[in-house]
N, C-alpha and C positions, 0 to 999 in steps of 0.2 A: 596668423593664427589659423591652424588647421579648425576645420568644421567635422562637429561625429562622422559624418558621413565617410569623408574623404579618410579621415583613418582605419573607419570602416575598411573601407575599398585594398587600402596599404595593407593591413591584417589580412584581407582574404587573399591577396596577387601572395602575400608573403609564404601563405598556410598551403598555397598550389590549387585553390579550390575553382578556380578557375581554366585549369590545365588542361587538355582534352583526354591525356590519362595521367592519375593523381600521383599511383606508383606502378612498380614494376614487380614481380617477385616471379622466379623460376618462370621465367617466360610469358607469365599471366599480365597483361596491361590491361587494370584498372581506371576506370572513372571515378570521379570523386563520388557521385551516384553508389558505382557499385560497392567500393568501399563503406560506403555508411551503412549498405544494406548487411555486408557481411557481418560487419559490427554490431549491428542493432539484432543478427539473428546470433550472433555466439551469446552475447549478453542474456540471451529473452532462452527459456525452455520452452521448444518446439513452439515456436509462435506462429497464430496465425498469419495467411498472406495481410489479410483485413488492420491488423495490430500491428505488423511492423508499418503496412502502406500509412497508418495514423498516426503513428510516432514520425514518422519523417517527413510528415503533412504531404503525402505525394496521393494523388488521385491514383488510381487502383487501375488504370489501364495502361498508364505508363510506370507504374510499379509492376503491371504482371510481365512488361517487355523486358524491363531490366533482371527480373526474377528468373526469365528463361535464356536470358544470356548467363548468366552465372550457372545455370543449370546444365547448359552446351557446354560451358567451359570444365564440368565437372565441377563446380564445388559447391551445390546446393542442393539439397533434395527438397521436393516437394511431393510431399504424400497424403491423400486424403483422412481426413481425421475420423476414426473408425465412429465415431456418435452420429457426424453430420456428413455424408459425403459429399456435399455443396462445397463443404470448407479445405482450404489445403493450409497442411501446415510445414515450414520450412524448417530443415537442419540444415548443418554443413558435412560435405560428405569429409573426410579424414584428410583429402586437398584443400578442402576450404578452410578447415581448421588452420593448417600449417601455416596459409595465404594468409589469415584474420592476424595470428600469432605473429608473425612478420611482419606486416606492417604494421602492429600496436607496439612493437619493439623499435620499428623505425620511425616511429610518429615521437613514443618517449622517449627515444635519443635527441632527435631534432629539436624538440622541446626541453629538454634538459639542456642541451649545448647551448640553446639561444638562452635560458635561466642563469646560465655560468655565467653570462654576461650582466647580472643584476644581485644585488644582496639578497642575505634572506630575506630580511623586512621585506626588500622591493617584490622578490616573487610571491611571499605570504598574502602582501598587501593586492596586489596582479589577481592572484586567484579568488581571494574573497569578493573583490571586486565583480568579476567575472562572473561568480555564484548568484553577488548580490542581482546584477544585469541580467540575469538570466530568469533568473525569479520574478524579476517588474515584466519582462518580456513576457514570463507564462500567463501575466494578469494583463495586459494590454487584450483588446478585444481584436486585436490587427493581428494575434501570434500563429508563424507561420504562413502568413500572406501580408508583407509587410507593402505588396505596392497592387494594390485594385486594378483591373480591367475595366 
């Protein structure tokens, strides 16, 4: 009998999130890092550095390093926010778009290939689950630092 854990583990080796880059697209090699960042900043309008670094539970000094690699790569802007100039807030420059759009298109193929391989019950059932897992994770007091120093 497998243990959470160890499926855990199988899901993430599966998902690439382990990879030292996640994808590839027109020349750009991605970390799973950057990847999530680009995602959380197409989804969010103009979001603070502060608001995406809390959504991805990542401390702000190694969030601002991965923010200026995407920055050197061209696909992120970060521009001060004319209220507060303390604050910066990120877009994607019209590269980053294309980059985010590409791999959310190669993320839901890979995802839908591995779903062909289960009913609909079984994926309906997959997802709701997922949803529900996610939801006790927001209320656990450990969410987004699942292992203490």
């Amino acid at each position: 009998m497998e243990t959470p854990r160890e499926l855990f583990q199988i899901m993430t080796r599966r998902l690439g999130l382990l990879n030292k880059d996640c994808c590839s697209v027109g020349g750009c090699n991605l970390s799973a890092t950057q990847s999530h960042l680009l995602y959380e900043i197409d989804r969010s309008h103009n979001p603070s550095m502060q608001q995406v670094a809390e959504t991805l539970g990542t401390d702000i000094t190694t969030f601002s390093r991965q923010v200026q690699s995407l920055v050197k790569m061209n696909l992120v802007n970060k521009t001060p926010d004319p209220t507060d100039r303390r604050i910066y807030n990120l877009s994607l420059t019209t590269e980053g778009k294309m980059v985010a759009t590409t791999i959310d298109h190669q993320m839901n193929a890979y995802l839908n290939e591995a779903f062909s391989h289960m009913s609909e019950f079984e994926v309906e059932t997959l997802l709701r689950s997922i949803k529900l897992f996610n939801e006790a994770m927001g209320k656990s007091g450990n969410c987004c630092a699942p292992v203490k120093g």
